[in-house]
C-alpha positions in Angstrom: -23.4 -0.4 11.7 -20.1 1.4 12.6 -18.4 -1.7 13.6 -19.4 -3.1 10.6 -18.0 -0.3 8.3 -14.2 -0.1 10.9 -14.4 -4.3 9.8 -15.0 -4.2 5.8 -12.0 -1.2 5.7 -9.8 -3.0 8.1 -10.4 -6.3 5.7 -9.6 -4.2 2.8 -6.1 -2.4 4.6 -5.3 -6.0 5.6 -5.6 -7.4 1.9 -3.5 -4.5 0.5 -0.9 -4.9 2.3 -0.7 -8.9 2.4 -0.8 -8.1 -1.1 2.0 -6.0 -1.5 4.4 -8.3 1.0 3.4 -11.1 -0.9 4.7 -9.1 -3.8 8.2 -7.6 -2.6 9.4 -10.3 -0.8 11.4 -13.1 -2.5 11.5 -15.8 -0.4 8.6 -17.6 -0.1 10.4 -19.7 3.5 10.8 -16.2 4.7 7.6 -14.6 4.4 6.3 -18.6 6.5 9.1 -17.8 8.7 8.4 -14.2 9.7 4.7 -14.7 10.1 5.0 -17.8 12.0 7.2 -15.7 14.1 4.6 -13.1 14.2 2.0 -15.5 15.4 4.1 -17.0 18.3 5.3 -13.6 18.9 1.8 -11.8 18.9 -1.2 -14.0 18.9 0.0 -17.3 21.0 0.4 -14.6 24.6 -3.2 -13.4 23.9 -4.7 -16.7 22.9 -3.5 -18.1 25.9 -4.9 -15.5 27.9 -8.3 -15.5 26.4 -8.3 -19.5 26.5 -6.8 -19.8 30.4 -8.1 -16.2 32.0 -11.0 -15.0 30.3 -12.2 -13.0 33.4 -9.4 -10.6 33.1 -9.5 -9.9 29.2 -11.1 -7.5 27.3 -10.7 -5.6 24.3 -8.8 -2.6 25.2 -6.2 -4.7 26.8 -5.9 -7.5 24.0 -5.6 -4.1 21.4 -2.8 -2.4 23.4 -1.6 -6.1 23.9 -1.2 -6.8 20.4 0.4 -3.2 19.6 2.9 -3.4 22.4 4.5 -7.0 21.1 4.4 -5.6 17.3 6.4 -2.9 18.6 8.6 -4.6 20.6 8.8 -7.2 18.3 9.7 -5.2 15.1 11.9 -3.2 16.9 14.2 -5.9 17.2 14.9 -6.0 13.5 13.8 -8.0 10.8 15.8 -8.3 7.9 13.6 -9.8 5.6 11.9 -6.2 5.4 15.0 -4.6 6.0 14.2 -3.4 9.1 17.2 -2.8 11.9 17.2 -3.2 15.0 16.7 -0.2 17.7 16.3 -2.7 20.5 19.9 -4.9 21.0 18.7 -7.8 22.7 21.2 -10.3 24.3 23.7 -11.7 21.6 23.5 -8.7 19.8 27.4 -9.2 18.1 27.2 -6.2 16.4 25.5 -6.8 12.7 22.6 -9.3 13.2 20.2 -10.1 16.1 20.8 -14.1 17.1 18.2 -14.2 20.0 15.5 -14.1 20.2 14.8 -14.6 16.4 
């Protein structure tokens, strides 16, 4: 019953904020762009791993999976949220990140 309860809030946070991006942003090609960036960035490495290795998967590690390539991945900037980037990555000239994104 608690898993059910952690599932209809989570659904709920989920909506709000998909709601409010959806809102803010102004390109329509940048909000496909920077969740199909999300996707490949995020949910491709543990798809593949789940798919190809299921022996060695579980839940703890797919949840600290996902958290550690967010991180890592917002930290390298996106400027469609205005986000900067704490985390140069090669070709880093000084005002915008050109790899890997």
């Amino acid at each position: 019953m608690e898993i059910i309860w952690v599932m209809r809030v989570s659904i709920f946070v989920v909506g709000i904020l998909s709601t409010i991006m959806a809102l803010t942003i102004p390109s329509i090609y940048g909000l496909w762009s920077m969740c199909s960036d999300l996707v490949y960035c995020i949910l491709f490495p543990q798809l593949l791993m789940v798919v190809h290795f299921k022996h060695h998967c579980n839940t703890y590690g797919s949840l600290s999976a996902y958290i550690v390539a967010f991180v890592v991945r917002m930290s390298g900037g996106e400027p469609l949220l205005g986000l900067a980037p704490t985390i140069h990555y090669p070709g880093w000239d000084g005002e915008r990140q050109l790899f890997p994104f």
